[in-house]
C-alpha positions as CSV (number, residue, x, y, z in Angstrom):
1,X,-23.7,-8.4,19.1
2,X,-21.6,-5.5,19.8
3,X,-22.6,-2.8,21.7
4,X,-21.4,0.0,24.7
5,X,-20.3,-3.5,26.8
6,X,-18.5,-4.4,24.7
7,X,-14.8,-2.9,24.6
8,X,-13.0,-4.0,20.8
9,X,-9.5,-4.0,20.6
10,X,-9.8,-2.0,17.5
11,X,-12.6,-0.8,15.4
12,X,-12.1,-0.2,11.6
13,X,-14.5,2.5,10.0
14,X,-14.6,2.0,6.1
15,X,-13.6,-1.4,4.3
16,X,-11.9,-0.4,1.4
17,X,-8.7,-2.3,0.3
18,X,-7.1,-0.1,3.1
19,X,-9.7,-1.4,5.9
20,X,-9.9,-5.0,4.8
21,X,-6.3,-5.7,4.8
22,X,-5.8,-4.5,8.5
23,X,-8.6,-6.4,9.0
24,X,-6.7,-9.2,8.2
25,X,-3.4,-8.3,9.6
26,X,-5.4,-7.9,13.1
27,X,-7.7,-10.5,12.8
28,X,-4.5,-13.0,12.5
29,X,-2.9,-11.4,15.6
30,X,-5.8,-12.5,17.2
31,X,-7.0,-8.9,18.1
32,X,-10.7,-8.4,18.6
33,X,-11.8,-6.3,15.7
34,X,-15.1,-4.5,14.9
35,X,-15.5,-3.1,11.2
36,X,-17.9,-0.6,10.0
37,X,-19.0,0.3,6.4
38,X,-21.5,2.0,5.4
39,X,-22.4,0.6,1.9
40,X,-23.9,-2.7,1.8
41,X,-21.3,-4.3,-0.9
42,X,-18.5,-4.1,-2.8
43,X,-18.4,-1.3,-5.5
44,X,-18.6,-3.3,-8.6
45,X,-16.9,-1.3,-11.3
46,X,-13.3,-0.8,-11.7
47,X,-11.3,1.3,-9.9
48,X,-7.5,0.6,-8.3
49,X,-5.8,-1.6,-11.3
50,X,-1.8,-1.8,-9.6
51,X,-0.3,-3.3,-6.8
52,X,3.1,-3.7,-6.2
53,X,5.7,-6.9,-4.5
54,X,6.0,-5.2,-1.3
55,X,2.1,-5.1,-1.2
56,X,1.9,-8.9,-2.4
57,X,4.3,-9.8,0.5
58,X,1.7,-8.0,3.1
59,X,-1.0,-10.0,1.4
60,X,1.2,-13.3,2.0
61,X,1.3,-11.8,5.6
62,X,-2.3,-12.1,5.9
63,X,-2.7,-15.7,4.2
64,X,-3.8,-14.6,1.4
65,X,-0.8,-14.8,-1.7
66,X,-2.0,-17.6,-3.2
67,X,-6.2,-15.9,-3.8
68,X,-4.1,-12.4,-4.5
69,X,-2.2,-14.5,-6.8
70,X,-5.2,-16.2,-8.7
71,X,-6.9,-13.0,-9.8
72,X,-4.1,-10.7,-11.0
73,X,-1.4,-10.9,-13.5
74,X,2.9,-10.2,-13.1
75,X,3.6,-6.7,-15.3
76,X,5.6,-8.1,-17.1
77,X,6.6,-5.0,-19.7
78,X,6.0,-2.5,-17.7
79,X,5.3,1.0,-18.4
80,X,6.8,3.4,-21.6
81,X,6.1,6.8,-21.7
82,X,5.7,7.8,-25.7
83,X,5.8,11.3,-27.2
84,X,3.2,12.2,-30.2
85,X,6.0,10.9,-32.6
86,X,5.6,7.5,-31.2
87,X,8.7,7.8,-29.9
88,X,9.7,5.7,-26.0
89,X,11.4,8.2,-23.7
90,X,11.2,6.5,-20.6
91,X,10.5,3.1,-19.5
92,X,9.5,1.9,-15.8
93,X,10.8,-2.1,-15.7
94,X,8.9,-4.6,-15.4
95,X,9.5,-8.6,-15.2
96,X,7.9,-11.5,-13.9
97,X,10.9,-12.7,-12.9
98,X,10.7,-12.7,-8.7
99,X,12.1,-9.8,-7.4
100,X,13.2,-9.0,-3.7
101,X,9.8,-9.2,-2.2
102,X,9.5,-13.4,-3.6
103,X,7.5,-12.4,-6.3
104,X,7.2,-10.3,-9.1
105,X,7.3,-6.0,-8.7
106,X,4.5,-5.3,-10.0
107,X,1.0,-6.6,-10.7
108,X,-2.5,-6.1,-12.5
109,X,-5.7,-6.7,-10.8
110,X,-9.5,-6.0,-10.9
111,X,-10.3,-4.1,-7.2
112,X,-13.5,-5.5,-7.1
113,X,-12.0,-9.0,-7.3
114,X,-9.2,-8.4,-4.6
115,X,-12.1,-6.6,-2.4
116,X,-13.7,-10.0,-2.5
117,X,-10.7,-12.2,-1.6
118,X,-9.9,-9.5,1.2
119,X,-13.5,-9.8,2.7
120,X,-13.4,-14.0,2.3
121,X,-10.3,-13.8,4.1
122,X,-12.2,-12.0,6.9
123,X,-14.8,-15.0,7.4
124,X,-11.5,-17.2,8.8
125,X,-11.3,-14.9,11.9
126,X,-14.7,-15.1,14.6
127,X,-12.6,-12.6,16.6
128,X,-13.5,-9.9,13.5
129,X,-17.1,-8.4,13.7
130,X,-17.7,-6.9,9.8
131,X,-21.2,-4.5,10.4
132,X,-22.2,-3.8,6.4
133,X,-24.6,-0.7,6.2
134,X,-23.7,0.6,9.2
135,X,-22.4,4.6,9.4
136,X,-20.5,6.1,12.4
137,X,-22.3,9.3,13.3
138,X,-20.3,10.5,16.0
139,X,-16.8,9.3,18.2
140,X,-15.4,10.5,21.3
141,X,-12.3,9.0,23.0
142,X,-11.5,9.1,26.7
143,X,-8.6,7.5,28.6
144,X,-9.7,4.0,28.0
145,X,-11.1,3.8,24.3
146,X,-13.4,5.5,21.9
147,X,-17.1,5.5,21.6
148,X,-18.3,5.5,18.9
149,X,-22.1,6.6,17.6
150,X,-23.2,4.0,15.0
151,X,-26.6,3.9,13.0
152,X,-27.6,0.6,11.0
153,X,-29.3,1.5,7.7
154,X,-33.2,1.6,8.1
155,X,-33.0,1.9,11.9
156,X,-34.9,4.4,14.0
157,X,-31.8,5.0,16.5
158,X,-28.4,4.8,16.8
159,X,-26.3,2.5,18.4
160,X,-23.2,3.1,20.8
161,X,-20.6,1.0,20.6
162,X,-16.7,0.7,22.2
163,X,-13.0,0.2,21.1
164,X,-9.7,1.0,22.6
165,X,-8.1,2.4,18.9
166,X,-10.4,3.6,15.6
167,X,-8.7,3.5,12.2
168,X,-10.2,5.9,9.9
169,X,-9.7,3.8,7.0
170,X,-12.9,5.8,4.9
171,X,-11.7,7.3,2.3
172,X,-10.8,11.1,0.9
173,X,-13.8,12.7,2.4
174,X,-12.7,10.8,5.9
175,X,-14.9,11.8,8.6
176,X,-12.8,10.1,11.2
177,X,-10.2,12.8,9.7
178,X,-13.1,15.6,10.2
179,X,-13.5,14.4,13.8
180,X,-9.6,14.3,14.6
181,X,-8.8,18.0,12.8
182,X,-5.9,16.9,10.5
183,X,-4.8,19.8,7.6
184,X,-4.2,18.8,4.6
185,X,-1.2,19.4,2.8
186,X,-1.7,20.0,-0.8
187,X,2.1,18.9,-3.4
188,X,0.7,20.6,-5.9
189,X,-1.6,18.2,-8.8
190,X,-5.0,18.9,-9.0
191,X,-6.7,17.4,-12.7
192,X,-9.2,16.2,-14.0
193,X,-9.0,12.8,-16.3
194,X,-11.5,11.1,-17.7
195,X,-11.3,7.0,-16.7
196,X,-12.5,4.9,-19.3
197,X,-12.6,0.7,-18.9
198,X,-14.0,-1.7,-21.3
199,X,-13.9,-5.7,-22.0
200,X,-12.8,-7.1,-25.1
201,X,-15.4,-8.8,-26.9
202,X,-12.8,-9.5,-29.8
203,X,-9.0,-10.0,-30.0
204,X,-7.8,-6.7,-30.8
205,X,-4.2,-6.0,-31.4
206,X,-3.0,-3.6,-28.0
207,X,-0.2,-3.5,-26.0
208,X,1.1,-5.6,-23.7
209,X,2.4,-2.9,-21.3
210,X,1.2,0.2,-19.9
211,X,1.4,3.6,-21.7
212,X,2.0,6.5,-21.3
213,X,0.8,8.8,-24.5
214,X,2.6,12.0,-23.8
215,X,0.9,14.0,-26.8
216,X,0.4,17.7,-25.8
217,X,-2.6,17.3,-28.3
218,X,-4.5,14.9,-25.9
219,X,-2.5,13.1,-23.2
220,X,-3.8,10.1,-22.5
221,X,-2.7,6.3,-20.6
222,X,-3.4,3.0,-21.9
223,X,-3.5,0.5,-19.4
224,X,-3.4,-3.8,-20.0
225,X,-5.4,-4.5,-16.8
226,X,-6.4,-8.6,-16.3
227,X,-7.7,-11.0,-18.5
228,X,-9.9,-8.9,-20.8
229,X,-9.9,-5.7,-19.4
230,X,-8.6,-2.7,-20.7
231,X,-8.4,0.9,-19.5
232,X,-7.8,4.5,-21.1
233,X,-7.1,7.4,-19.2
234,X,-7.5,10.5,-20.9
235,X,-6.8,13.9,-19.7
236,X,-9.2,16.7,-19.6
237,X,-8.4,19.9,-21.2
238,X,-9.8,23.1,-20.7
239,X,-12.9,24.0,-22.7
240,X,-14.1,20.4,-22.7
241,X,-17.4,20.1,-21.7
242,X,-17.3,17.0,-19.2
243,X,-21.4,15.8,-19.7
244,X,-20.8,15.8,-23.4
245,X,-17.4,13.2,-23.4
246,X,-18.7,10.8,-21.1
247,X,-21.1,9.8,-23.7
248,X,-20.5,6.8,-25.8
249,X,-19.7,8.6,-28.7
250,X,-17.7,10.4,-27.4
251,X,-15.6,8.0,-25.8
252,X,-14.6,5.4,-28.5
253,X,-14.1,8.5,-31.0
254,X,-11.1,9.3,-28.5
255,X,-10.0,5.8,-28.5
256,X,-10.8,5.1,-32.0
257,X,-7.2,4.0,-33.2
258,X,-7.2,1.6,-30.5
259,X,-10.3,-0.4,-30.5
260,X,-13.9,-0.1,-31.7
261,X,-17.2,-0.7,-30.1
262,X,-17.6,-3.6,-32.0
263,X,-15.0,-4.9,-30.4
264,X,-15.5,-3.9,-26.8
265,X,-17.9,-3.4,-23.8
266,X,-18.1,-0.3,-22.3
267,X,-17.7,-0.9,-18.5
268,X,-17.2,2.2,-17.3
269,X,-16.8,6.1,-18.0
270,X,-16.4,8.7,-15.2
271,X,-14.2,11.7,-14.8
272,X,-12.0,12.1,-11.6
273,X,-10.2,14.8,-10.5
274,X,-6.7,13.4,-9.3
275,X,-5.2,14.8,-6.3
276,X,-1.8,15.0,-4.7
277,X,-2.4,15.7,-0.8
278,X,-1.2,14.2,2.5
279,X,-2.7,15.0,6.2
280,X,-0.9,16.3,9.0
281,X,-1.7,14.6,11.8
282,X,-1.9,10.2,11.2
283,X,-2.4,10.0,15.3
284,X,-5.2,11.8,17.8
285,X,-4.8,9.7,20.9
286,X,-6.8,7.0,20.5
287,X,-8.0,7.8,16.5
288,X,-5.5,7.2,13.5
289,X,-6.1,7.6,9.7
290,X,-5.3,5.3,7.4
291,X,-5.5,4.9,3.1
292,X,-7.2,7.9,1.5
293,X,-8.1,9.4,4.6
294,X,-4.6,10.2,5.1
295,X,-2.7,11.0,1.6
296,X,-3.7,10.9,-1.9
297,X,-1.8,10.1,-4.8
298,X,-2.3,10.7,-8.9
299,X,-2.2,7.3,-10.4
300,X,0.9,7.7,-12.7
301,X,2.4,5.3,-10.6
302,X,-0.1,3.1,-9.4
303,X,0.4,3.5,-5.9
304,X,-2.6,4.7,-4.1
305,X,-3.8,1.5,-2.7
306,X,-0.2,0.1,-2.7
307,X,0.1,3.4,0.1
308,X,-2.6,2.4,2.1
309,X,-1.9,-1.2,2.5
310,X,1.5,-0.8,3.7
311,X,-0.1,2.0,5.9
312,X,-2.1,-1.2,7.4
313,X,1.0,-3.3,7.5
314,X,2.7,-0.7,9.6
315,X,0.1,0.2,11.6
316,X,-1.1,-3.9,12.5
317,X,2.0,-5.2,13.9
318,X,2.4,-1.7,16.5
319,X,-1.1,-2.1,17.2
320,X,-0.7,-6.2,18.0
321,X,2.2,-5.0,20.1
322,X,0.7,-2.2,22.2
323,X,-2.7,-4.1,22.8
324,X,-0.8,-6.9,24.4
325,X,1.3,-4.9,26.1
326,X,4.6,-5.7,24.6
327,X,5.0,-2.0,23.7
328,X,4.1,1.5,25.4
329,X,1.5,3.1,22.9
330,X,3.9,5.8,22.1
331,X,5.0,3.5,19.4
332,X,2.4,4.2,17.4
333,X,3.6,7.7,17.5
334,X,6.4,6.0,14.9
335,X,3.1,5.1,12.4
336,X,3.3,8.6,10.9
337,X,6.8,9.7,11.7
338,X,7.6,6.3,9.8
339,X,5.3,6.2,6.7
340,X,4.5,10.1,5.5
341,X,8.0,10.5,4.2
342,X,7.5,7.4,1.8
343,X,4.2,8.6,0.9
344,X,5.4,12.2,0.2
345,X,8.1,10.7,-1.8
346,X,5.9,8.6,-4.2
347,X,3.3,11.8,-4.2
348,X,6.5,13.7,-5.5
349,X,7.3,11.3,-7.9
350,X,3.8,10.8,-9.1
351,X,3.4,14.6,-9.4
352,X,7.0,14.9,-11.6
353,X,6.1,12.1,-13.7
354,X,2.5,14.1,-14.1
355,X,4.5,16.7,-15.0
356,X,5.8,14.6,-17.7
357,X,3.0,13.3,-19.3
358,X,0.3,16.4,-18.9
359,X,2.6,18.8,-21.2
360,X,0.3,20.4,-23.4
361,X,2.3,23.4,-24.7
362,X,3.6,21.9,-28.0
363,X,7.0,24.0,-27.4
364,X,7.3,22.9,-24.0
365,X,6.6,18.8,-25.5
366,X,9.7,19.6,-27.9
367,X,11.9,20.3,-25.3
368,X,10.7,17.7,-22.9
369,X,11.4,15.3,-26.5
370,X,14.8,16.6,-27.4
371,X,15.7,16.1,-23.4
372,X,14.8,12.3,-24.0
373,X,16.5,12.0,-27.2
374,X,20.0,11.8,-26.8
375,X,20.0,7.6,-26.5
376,X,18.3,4.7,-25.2
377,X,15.1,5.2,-23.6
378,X,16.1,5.5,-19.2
379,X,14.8,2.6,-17.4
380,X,13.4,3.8,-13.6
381,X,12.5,1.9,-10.8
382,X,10.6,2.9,-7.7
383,X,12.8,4.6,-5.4
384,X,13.2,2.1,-2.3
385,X,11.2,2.2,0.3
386,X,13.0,3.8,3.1
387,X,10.8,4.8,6.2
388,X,10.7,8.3,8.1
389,X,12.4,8.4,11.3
390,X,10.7,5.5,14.0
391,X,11.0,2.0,15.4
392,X,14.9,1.2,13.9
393,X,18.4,2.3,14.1
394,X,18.3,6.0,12.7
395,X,22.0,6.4,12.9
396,X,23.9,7.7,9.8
397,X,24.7,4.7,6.9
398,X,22.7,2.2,8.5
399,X,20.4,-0.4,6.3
400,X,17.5,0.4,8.8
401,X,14.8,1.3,8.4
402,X,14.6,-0.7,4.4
403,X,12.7,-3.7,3.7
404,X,14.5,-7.0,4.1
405,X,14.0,-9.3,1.0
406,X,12.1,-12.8,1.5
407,X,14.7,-15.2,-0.1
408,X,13.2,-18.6,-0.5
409,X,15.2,-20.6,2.1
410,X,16.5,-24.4,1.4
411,X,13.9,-26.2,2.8
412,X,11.5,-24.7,-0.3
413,X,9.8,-22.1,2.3
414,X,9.6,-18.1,1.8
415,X,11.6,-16.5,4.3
416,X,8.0,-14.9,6.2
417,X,6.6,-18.4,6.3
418,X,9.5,-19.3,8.9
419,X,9.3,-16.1,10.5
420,X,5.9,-15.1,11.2
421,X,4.8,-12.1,12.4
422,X,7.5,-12.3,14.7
423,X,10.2,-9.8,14.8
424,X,13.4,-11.8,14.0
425,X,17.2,-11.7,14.8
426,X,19.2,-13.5,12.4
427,X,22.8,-13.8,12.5
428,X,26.2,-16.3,13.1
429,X,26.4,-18.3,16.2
430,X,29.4,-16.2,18.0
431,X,27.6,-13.1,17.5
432,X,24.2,-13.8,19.0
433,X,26.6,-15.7,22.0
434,X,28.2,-12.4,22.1
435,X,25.0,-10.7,23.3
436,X,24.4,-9.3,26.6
437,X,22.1,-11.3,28.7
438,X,20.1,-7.7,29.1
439,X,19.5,-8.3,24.9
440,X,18.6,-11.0,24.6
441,X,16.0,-10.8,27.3
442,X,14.6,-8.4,25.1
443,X,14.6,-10.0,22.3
444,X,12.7,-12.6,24.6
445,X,10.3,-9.9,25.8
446,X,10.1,-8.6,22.1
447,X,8.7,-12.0,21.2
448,X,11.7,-11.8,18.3
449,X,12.5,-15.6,17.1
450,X,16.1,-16.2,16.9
451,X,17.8,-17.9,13.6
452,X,21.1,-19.3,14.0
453,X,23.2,-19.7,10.5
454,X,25.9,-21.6,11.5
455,X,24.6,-24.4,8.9
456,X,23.1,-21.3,7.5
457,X,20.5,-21.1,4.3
458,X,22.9,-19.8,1.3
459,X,20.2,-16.5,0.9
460,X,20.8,-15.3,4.5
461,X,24.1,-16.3,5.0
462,X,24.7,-14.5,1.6
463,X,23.2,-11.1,2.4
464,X,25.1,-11.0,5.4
465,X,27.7,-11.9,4.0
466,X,27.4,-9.0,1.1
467,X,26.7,-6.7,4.0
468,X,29.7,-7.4,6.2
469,X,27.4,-8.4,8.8
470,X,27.5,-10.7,11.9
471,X,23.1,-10.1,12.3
472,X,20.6,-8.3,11.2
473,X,17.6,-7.9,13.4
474,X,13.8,-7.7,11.5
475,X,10.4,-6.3,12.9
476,X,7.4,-7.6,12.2
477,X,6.5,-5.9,9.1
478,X,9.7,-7.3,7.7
479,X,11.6,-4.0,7.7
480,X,15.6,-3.9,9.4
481,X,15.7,-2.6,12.8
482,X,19.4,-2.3,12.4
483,X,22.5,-4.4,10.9
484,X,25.1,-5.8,13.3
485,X,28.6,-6.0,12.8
486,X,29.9,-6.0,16.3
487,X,29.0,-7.6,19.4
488,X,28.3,-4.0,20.6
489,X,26.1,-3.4,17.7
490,X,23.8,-5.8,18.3
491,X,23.4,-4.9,21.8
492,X,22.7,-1.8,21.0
493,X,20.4,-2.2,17.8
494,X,18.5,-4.5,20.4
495,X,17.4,-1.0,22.1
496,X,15.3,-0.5,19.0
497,X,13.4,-3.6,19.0
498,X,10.2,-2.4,21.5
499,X,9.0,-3.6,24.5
500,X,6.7,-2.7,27.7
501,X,8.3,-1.0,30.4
């Protein structure tokens, strides 16, 4: 039973998709974890429908691919973006084919699903404490840890318990965020939309792929979730009156050249207003946000959650390294620096794209259409993830600070099943013997396995070959600390890689 006595590694207050992952992440390390959510389940109705590779790949971190794998589906077609004349202007890809991560880009899901394989996965670790229906009233940090002020539903009196780091992990209204004083930055969306899921009770001719309906009229998104599940977003325009179109009849007038109620359950109907807003301030000492709490992004491109999990990925490994005093705790300082760029870049790109689709000046749609028009529909891809300056070599034309792909390796095994949630140095023979004794000490201290390619795999020895490089050298969460192609370089690269004074 946790209480004041007892100090936690790390508590987690909300467990969302956000919460549960670094859950995982931390529970693996072999941290000692304490989670607190206030609701006594799992939400049950849809909400997130989108996850990406990259987010797959953390999920693999966690031992979890295979359960993450069982209850979504690859997006295949992905996403077109149609003007009233039905009429594709632009197309985000989509395959099933694997894609840099060792799986596919993009995925469909049911959240309440994933919530449950998430909180299953929690039951491996005894060193994770999971406290359902419990809300934190009050923390205060000190040199050593937080306290935190906790209150079990139904009990007369509140509880005190202790942690050396809280992640706010709860959500838009974060109180964690309240306590710490971070502003919020707003990029400029604010609108409402009206979310409307059903089940298919009949086969009903839809498509296969997302879409985008960019009708000044009504703009609206049609969305092919998993298995049976289907999902229209339409946008709310002024004068509507919001009681009156969440009513059945309302809805499955608006989607009445789609499917009929014969044909379909109503799961769900509830109007959201979507936001596009990041904090300023990730890091208060002993406090950091994470998810929601922290930035909030429209869903055009399905990257909400996708934002908050990697905010876990990055946030697990610097935590692991700090709390066992690998690392000074100014690396976590890198958590923001490092991730809010990415995150404002997707918010940006969610908010243009929003731009694209929420056009509801009929001349304005015509010149959006004519600007479309001149030839094949443009295929986009998510911008790669690059991170804000942090924990890699920053200096100008260097591959840091990008994911490194997981190629499968000879032997049959994904590149992070060899590797861990170690950081890694990978390279030729003569250039790791090249290294200074001082690096590769570190690289001892660092806890960093070392791969020798000298009877290389073909996928590593190719990318570093592709790259003119002698070594590349990985941290934990799989992105490049820095890309060798002198002895020199991989001394000093090495400098990146932290490790306790």
């Amino acid at each position: 039973m946790a209480d004041a006595t007892t100090l936690h590694d790390v508590a987690i207050v909300g467990l969302g998709p956000t919460g549960a992952a670094l859950a995982n992440l931390l529970g693996a390390a072999g941290l000692s974890v304490l989670v607190l959510e206030k609701e006594a389940g799992i939400f049950p109705l849809p909400r997130a429908i989108h996850f990406d590779g990259e987010v797959l790949r953390i999920l693999q971190a966690a031992g979890l691919r295979d359960e993450a794998l069982a209850i979504s589906r690859p997006g295949e077609q992905g996403m077109h973006f149609v003007n009233a004349a039905g009429e594709t202007m632009l197309i985000r890809g989509g395959t099933a084919a694997l894609g840099p991560h060792g799986c596919a880009n993009n995925y469909y899901f049911h959240q309440p699903q994933l919530e449950a394989v998430l909180r299953e996965g929690l039951a491996r670790f005894p060193n994770v404490d999971v406290r359902l229906r419990n809300e934190v009233l009050r923390i205060e940090q000190d040199a050593e840890g937080a306290t935190l002020q906790v209150r079990e539903a139904d009990a007369e009196r509140a509880s005190t318990m202790r942690a050396r780091y809280v992640v706010g992990c709860d959500g838009a209204r974060s109180p964690v965020r309240r306590r710490m004083g971070s502003a919020m930055s707003d990029l400029g969306l604010k609108q409402p939309w009206l979310v409307f899921d059903v089940v298919l009770e009949q086969d009903v001719e839809l498509p296969h792929h997302t879409v985008q309906h960019c009708d000044p009229v009504r703009p609206m998104t049609y969305c092919n979730v998993v298995g049976q599940r289907r999902r229209w977003e339409i946008m709310v325009l002024p004068g509507d009156d919001r009681e009156a179109m969440v009513q059945p009849a309302a809805l499955w007038q608006m989607v009445a050249p789609w499917v009929r109620p014969a044909q379909a359950r109503l799961e769900r109907a509830a109007i959201y207003t979507f936001h596009s807003v990041i904090a300023e301030g990730w890091r208060d000492s002993r406090l950091l946000l994470a998810g929601d709490a922290c930035h909030q992004t429209p869903p055009f491109l399905g990257q909400g959650m996708c934002a908050g999990i990697r905010d876990a990925a990055n946030l697990a490994w610097k935590l692991e390294a700090v709390l066992k005093g690998r690392a000074p705790a100014a690396l976590l300082d890198t958590y923001e620096s490092e991730r809010a760029p990415h995150v404002r870049a997707l918010i940006e790109l969610a908010v243009r794209l929003g731009n694209i689709i929420q056009t509801t000046d009929p001349a304005l749609a015509d010149e959006r259409d004519a600007k479309f028009r001149t030839g094949e529909p443009e295929i986009f891809e998510l911008p790669p993830q690059v991170l804000g300056a942090g924990a890699f070599d920053t200096s100008p034309g260097a591959l840091a600070g990008r994911p490194f792909p997981q190629p499968r390796l000879d032997d049959g095994r994904l590149l992070d099943e060899l590797l861990g949630r170690r950081s890694a140095v990978i390279g030729h023979a003569p250039a790791l013997a090249s290294a200074a004794p001082a690096t590769a000490e570190r690289w001892r201290r660092a806890g960093a396995i070392v791969i020798v390619i000298d009877r290389p795999d073909a996928a590593l020895r190719d990318w570093l070959q592709s790259h003119q490089a002698h070594a590349v050298i990985l941290r934990p969460d799989r992105y490049i600390v820095g890309v060798a192609r002198t002895g020199l370089d991989l001394d000093r690269i090495s400098q990146y890689l932290p490790v306790a004074p």
